[in-house]
BAVOTOR-861993 format. One line per field, with one value per residue: residue in three letters; z, y, x of N, C-alpha, C, O, CB in turn; residue number from 1. Coordinates in nm, 3 decimals. Each point is the difference from the previous one (the first is absolute). Glycine has a CB too. Example, Ala and Ser with C-alpha at 12.3 -4.5 7.8 and 13.67 -1.06 7.14 Angstrom:
2
rest	ALA; SER
nzz	0.780; -0.197
nyy	-0.569; 0.222
nxx	1.319; 0.154
cazz	0.000; 0.006
cayy	0.119; 0.119
caxx	-0.089; 0.082
czz	0.000; 0.073
cyy	0.120; 0.109
cxx	0.090; -0.077
ozz	0.066; 0.017
oyy	-0.002; 0.111
oxx	0.104; 0.051
cbzz	0.059; -0.232
cbyy	-0.115; -0.174
cbxx	-0.293; 0.067
nr	1; 2
***
This chain:
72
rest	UNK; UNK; UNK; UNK; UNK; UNK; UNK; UNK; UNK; UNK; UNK; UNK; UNK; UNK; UNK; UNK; UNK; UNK; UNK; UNK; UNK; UNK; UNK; UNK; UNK; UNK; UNK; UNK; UNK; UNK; UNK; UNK; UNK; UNK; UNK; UNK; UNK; UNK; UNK; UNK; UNK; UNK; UNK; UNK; UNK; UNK; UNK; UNK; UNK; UNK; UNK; UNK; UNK; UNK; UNK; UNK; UNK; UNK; UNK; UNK; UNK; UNK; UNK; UNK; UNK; UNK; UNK; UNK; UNK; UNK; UNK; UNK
nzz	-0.623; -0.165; -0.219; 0.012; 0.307; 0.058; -0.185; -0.213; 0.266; -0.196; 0.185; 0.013; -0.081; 0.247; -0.202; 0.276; -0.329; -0.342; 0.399; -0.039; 0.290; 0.034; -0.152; 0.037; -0.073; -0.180; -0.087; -0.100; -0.170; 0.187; 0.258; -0.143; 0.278; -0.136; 0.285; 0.104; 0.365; -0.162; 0.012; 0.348; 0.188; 0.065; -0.085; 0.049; 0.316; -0.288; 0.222; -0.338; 0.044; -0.329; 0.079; -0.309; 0.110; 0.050; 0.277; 0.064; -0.248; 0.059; 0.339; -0.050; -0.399; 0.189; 0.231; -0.093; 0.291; 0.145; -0.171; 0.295; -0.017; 0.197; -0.389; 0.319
nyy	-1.731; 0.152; -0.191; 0.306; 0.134; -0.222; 0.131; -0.251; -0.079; 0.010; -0.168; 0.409; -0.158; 0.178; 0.003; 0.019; 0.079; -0.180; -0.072; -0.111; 0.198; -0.211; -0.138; 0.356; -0.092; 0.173; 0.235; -0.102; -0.257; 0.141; 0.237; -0.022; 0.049; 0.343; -0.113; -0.393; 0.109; -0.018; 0.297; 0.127; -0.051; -0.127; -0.396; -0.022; 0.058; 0.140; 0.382; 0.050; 0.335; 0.108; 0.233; -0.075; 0.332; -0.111; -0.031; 0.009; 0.198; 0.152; -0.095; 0.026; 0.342; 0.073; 0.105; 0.234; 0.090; 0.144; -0.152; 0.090; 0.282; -0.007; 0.168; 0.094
nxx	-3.356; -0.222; 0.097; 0.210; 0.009; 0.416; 0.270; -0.028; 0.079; 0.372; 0.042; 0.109; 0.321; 0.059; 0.312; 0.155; 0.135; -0.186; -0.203; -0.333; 0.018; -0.267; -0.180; -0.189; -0.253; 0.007; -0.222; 0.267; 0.076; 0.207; 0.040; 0.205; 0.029; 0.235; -0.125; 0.115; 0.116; 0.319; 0.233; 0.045; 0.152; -0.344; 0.156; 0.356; 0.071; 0.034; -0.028; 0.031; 0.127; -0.180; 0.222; -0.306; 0.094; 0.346; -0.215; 0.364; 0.112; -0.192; 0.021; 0.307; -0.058; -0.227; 0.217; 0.297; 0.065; -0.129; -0.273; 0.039; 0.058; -0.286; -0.145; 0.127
cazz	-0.070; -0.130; -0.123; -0.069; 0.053; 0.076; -0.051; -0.025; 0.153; -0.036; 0.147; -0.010; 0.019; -0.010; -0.059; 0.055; -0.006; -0.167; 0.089; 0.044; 0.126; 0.010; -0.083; -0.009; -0.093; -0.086; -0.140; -0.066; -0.016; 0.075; 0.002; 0.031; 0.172; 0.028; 0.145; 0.060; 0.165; -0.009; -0.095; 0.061; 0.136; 0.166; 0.034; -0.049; 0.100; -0.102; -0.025; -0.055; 0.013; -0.149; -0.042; -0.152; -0.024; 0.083; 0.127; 0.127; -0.055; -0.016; 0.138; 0.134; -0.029; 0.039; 0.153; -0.008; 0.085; 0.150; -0.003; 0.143; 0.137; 0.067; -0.084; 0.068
cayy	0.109; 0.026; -0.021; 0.085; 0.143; 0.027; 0.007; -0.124; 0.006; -0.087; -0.055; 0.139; 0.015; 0.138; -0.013; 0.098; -0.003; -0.123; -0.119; -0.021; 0.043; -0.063; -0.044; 0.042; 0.031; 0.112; 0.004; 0.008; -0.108; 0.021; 0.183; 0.022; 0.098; 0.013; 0.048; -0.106; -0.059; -0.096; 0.107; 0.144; 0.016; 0.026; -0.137; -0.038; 0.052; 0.057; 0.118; 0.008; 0.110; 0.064; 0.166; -0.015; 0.167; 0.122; 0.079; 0.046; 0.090; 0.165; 0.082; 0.052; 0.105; 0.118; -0.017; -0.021; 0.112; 0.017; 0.000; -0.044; 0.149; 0.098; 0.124; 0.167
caxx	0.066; -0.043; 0.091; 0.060; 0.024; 0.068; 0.158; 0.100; 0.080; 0.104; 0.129; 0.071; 0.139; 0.028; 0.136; 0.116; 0.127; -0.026; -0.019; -0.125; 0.002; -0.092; -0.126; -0.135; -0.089; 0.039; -0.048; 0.136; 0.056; 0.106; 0.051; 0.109; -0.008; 0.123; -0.024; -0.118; 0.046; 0.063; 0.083; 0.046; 0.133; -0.046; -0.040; 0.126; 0.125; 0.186; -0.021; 0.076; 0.004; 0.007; 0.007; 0.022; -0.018; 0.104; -0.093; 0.068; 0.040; -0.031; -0.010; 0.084; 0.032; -0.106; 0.021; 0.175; 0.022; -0.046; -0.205; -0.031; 0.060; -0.090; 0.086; 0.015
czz	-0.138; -0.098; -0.065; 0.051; 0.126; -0.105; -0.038; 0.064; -0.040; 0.123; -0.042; 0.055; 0.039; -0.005; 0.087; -0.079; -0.109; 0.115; 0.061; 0.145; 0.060; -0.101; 0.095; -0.090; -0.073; -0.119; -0.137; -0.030; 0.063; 0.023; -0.020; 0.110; -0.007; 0.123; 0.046; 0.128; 0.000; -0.079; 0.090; 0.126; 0.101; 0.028; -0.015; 0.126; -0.086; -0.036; -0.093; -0.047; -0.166; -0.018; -0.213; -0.037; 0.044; 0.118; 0.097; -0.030; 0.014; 0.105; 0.098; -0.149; 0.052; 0.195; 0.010; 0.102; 0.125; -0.006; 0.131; 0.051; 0.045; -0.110; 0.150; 0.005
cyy	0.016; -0.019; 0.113; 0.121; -0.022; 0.012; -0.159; -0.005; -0.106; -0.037; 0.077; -0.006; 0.093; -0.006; 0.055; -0.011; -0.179; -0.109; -0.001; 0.010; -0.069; -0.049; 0.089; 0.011; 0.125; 0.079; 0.010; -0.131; 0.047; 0.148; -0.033; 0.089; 0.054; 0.019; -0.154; -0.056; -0.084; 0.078; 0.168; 0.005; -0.025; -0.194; -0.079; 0.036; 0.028; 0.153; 0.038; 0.161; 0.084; 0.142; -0.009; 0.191; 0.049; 0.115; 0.000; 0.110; 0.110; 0.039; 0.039; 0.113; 0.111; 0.071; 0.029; 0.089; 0.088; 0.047; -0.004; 0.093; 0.097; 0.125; 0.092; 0.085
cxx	-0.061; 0.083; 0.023; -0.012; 0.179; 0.156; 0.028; 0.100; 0.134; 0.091; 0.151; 0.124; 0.046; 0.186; 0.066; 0.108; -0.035; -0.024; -0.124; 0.049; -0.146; -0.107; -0.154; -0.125; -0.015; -0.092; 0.086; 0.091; 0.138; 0.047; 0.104; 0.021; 0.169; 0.019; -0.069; 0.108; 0.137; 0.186; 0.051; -0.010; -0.101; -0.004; 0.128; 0.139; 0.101; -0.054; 0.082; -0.015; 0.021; 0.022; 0.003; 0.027; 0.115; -0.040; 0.126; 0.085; -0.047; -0.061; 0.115; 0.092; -0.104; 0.029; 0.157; 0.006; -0.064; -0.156; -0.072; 0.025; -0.128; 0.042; -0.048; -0.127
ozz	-0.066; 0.024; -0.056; -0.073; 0.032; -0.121; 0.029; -0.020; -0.037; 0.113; -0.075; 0.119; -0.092; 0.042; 0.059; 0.033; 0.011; -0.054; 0.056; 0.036; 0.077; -0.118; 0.118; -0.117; 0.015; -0.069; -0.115; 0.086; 0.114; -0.081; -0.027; -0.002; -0.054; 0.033; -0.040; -0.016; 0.110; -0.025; -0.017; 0.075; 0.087; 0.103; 0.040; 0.032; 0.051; -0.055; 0.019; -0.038; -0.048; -0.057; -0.085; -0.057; -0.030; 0.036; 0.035; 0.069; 0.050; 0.001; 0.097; 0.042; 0.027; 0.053; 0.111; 0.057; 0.119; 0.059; 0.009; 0.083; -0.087; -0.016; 0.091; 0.045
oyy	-0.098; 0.036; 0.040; 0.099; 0.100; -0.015; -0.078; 0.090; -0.114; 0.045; -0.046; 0.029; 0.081; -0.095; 0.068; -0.106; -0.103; -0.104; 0.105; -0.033; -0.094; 0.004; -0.021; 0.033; 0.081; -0.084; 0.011; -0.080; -0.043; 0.091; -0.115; 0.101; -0.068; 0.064; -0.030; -0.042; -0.008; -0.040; 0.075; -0.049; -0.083; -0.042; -0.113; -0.061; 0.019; 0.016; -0.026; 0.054; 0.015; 0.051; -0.028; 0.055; 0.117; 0.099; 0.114; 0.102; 0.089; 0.112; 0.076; 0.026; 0.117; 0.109; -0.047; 0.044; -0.035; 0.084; 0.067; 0.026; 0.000; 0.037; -0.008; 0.115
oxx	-0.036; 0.115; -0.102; -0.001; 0.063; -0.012; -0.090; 0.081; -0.026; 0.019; 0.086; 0.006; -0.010; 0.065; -0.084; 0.053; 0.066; -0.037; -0.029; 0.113; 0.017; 0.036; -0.027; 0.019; 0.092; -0.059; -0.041; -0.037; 0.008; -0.016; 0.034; -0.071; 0.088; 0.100; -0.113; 0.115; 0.055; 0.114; 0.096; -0.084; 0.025; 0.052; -0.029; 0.102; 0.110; -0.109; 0.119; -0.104; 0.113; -0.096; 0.085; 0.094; 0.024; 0.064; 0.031; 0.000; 0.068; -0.051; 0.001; 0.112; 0.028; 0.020; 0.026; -0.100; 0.001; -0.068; -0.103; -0.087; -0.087; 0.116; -0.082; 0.005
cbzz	0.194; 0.061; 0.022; -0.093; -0.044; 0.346; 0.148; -0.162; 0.240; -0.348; 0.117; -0.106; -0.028; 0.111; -0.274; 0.190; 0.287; -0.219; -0.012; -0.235; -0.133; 0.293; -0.206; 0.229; 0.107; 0.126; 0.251; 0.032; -0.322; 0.003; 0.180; -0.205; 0.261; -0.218; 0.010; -0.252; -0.040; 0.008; -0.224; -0.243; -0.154; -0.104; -0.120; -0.311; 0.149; -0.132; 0.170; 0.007; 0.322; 0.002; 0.393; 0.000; 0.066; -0.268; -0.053; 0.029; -0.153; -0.223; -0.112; 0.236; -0.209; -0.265; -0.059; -0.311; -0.317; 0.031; -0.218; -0.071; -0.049; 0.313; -0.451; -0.146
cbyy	0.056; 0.095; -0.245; -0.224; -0.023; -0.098; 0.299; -0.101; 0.142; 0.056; -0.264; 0.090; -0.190; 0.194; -0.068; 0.091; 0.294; 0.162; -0.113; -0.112; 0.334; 0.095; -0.283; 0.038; -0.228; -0.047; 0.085; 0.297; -0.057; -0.313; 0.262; -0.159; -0.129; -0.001; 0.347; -0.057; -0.028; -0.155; -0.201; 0.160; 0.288; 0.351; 0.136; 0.115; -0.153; -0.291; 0.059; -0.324; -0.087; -0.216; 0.129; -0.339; -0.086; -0.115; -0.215; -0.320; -0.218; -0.103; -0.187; -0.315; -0.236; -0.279; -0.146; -0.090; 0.011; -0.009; -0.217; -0.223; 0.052; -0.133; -0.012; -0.101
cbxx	0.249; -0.238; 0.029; -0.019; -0.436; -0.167; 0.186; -0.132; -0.229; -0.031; -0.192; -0.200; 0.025; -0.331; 0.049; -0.111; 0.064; 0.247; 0.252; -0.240; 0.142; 0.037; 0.173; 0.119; -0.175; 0.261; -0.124; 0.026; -0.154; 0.065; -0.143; 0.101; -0.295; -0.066; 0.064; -0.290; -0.320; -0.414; -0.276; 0.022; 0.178; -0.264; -0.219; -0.227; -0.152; 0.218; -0.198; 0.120; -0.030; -0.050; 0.124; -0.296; -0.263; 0.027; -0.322; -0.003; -0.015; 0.022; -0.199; -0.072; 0.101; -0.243; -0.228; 0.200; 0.072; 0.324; 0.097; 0.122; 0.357; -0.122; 0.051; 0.227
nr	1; 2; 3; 4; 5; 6; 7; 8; 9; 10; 11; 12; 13; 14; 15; 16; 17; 18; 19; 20; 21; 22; 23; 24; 25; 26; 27; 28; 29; 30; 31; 32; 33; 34; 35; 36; 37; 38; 39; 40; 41; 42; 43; 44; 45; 46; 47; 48; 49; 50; 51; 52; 53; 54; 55; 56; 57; 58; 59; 60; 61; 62; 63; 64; 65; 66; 67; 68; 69; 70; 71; 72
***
């Protein structure tokens, strides 16, 4: 390897929630992640249901009454 062209490689802490999750190499000394396997539903099986926007809300006002009927 050549002297002063590669990165400086650290043993790379990665964070979830202020709690160490794993160790990797790295060019970084340490991440912070808000997404990692150990945290989301598809690898976990816990589904967790968030309406933050109120989407179901503003579809079943959109959709109300007789939106569905055959017009004339």
């Amino acid at each position: 390897m050549k002297d002063g062209i590669h990165p400086n490689l650290y043993n790379c802490k990665v964070y979830h929630n202020g709690e160490v999750v794993m160790e990797v190499g790295s060019t970084q000394p340490e991440m912070h992640v808000e997404v990692w396997s150990g945290s989301h539903p598809f690898f976990t099986g816990k589904q967790q249901f968030i309406d933050a926007a109120g989407r179901v809300e503003k579809f079943q006002r959109k959709f109300q009454g007789n939106y569905f009927q055959k017009k004339k």
